[in-house]
C-alpha positions in Angstrom: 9.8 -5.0 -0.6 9.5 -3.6 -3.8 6.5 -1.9 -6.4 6.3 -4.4 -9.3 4.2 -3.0 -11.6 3.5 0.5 -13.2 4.7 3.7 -13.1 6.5 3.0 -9.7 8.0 -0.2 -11.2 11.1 -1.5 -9.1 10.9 1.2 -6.7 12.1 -0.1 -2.7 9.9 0.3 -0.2 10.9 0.9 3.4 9.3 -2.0 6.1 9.1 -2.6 9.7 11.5 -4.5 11.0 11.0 -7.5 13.5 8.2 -10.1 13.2 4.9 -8.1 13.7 4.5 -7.6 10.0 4.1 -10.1 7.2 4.8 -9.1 3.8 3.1 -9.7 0.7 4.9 -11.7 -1.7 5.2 -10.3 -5.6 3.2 -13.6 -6.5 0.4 -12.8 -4.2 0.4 -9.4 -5.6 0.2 -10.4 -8.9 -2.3 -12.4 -8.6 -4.8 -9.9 -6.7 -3.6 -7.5 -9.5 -4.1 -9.8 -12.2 -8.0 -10.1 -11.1 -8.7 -6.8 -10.6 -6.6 -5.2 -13.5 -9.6 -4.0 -15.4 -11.2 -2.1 -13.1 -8.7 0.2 -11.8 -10.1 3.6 -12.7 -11.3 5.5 -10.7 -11.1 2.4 -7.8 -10.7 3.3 -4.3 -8.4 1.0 -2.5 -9.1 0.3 1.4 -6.2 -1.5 3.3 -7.3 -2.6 6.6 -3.6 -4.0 7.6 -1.2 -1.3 6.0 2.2 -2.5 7.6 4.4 -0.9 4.4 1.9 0.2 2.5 3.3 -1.6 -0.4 -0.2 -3.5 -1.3 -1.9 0.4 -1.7 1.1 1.8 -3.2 1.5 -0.9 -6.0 -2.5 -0.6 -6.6 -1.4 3.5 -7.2 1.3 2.8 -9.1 -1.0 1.0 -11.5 -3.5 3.3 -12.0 -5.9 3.2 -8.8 -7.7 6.9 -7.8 -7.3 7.0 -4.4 -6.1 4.6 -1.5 -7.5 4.3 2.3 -4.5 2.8 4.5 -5.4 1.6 8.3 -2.9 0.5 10.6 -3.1 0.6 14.5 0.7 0.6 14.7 2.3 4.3 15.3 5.6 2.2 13.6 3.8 1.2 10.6 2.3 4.0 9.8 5.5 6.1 10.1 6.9 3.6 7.5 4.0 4.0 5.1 3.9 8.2 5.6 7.7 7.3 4.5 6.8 5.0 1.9 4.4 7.5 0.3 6.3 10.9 0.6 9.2 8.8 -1.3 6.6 8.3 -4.1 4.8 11.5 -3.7 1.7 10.3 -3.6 0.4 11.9 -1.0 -2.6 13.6 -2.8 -3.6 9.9 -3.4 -3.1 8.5 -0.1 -4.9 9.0 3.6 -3.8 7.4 6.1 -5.4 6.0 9.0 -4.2 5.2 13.1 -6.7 3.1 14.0 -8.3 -0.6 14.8 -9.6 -2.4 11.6 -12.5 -2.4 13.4 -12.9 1.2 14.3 -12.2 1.7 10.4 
């Protein structure tokens, strides 16, 4: 898992290993990036199913404000408090232990 864009550009990311994660493909990426391109200042992202972190942390690295991460998983979000320290972008980042629908 990788950033593909921005200032982070072809940075790794840590992931979770085993099967309760599915990642993002650079082609799905780029293609929600490619919509929403115009519009990232100032944009707060909210992700709902953070497993990496890599879809917040790629919106950062292109420019987004601020970022919202929810996972309920105490592994995933020790991988995206990784993820983020690594990129030090903490000031830009809260992250969340909780249901999607608690959030």
């Amino acid at each position: 898992m990788r950033i593909i864009a921005g200032k982070h550009k072809s940075r790794i990311l840590k992931t979770l290993e085993g099967m309760n994660t599915r990642p993002m493909t650079d082609r799905m990426k780029e293609s929600i990036f490619n919509c929403i391109g115009p519009y990232f200042d100032d944009l707060t992202v909210l992700d709902l199913f953070g497993g990496s972190g890599a879809l917040s942390l790629e919106a950062i690295s292109r420019g987004c404000a601020h970022s919202i991460i929810v996972d309920n998983s105490r592994d995933a979000i020790r991988v995206i408090s990784e993820n983020v320290n690594s990129l030090k972008e903490n000031d830009k980042v809260s992250i969340f232990t909780s249901d999607y629908k608690l959030a």
